[in-house]
C-alpha positions, 0 to 999 in steps of 0.5 A, spaced: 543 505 564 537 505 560 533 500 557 531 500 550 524 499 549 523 493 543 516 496 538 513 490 535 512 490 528 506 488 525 506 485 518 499 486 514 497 485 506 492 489 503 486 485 500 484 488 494 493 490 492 496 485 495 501 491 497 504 489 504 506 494 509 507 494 516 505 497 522 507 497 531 500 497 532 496 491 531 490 490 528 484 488 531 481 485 524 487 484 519 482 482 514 478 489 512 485 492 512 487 497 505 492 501 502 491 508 500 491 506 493 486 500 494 481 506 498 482 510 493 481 504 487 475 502 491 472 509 491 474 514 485 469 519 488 472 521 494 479 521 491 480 529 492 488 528 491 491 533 486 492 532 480 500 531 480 499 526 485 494 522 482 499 523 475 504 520 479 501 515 482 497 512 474 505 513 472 509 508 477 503 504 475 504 503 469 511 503 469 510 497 474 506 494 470 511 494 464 516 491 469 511 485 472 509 483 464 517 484 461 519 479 468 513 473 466 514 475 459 521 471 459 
């Protein structure tokens, strides 16, 4: 019989999106942890994505957006 090895998940939020996310691994300074959103957000420079992805990505904000005012509207 074998035993099953159990991973602990970590539970970490980004400091500049407030998107959580988890990981096995844990983080030696959870506070300097960002999404890649957040990273990109923070330095548009270096953002080297293609052009669909960065369309995609301003769309599901957008629509996000939309979502979080129509819910806090009511």
């Amino acid at each position: 019989m074998s035993k099953k090895k159990i991973k602990k998940i970590y539970k970490y939020e980004c400091n500049v999106t407030g998107e959580q996310f988890k990981t096995t691994a844990e983080a030696p300074s959870p506070g300097d942890l960002s999404t890649v959103s957040a990273y990109y957000q923070m330095n548009p420079e270096l953002d080297d994505r293609p052009l669909e992805i960065k369309v995609k990505i301003k769309n599901e904000e957008e629509s996000a957006a939309e979502l979080k005012a129509s819910l806090l509207g009511e």
